[in-house]
C-alpha positions in Angstrom: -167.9 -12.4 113.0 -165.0 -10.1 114.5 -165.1 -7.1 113.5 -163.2 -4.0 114.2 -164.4 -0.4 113.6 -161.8 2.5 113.7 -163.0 6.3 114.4 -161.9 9.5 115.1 -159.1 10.4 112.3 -159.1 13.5 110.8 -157.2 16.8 110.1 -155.3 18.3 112.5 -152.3 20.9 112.5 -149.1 19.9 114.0 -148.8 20.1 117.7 -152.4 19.0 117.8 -154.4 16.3 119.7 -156.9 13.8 118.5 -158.5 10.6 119.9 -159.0 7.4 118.2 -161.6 4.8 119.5 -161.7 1.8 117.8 -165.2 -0.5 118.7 -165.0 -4.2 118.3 -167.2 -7.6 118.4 -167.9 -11.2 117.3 -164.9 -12.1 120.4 -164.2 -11.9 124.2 -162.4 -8.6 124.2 -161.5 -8.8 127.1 -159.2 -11.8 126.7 -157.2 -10.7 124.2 -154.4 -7.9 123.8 -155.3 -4.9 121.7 -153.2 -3.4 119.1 -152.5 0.0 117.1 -150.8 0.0 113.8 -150.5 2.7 111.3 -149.9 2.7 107.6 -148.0 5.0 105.1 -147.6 4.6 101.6 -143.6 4.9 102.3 -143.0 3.1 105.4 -145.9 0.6 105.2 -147.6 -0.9 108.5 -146.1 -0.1 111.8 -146.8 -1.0 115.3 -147.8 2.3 117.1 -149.3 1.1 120.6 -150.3 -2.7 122.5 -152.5 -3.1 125.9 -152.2 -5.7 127.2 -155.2 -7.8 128.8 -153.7 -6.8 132.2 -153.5 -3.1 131.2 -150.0 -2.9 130.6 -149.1 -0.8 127.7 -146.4 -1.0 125.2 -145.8 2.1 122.8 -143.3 2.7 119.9 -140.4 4.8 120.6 -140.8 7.2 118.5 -144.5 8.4 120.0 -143.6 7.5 123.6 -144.4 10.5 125.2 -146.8 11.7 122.7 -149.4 8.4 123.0 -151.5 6.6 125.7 -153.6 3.6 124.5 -156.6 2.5 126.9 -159.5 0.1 126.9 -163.0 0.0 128.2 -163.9 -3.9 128.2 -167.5 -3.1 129.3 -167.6 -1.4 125.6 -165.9 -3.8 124.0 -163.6 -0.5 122.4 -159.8 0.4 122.9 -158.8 4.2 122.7 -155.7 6.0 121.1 -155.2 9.2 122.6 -151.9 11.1 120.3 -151.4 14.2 121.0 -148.1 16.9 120.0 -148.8 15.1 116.3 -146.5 15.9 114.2 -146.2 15.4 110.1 -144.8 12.2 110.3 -147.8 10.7 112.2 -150.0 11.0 109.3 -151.3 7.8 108.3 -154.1 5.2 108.3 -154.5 3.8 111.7 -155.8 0.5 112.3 -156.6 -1.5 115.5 -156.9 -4.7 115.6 -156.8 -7.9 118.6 -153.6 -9.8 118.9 -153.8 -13.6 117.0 -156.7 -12.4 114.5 -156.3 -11.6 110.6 -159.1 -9.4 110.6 -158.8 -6.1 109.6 -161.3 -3.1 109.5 -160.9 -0.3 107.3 -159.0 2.4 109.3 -159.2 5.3 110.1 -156.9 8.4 108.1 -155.3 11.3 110.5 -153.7 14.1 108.9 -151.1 16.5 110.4 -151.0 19.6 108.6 -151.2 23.2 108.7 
């Protein structure tokens, strides 16, 4: 059964850091491309971050300098590391692998002093 279980979120003030892991199973992670998305009430879902199963990395614009997204195969778990959060970036983040339609339940990060 894949699965995929998103941790880390929280409250942080702006200009803050925070790392998101999210763990997954029930595929071979390390054949597929992992994904970041994040979801606001206004703007709905959007693509934050991809790795790719060669390790290259494609991030949104807007968090360019601000993100890195890495895996660990042997733990099955990719990693979101955001840090200068600003306002904006609060949202429910979700990972999930490329071609399923899975989703887990998120994980909610909010910027705010």
């Amino acid at each position: 059964q894949v699965q995929f279980v998103e941790l880390g979120g929280g409250l942080v003030q702006p200009g803050g850091s925070l790392r998101l892991t999210c763990v997954a199973s029930g595929f071979t992670f390390e054949s597929y491309n992992m994904t970041w998305y994040r979801r606001t009430p206004t703007k709905g879902r959007e693509f934050v971050a991809r790795i790719f199963i060669d390790r290259r990395t494609s991030v949104v614009d807007s968090m360019k300098d601000r993100v890195t997204i890495s895996r660990d195969n042997a733990k099955n778990t990719v990693y979101l590391d955001m840090n200068s959060l600003k306002p904006e970036d609060t949202a429910v983040y979700f990972c999930q692998g490329d071609g399923f339609s899975v989703w887990g339940l998120g994980t909610r990060v909010t910027v705010s002093s």
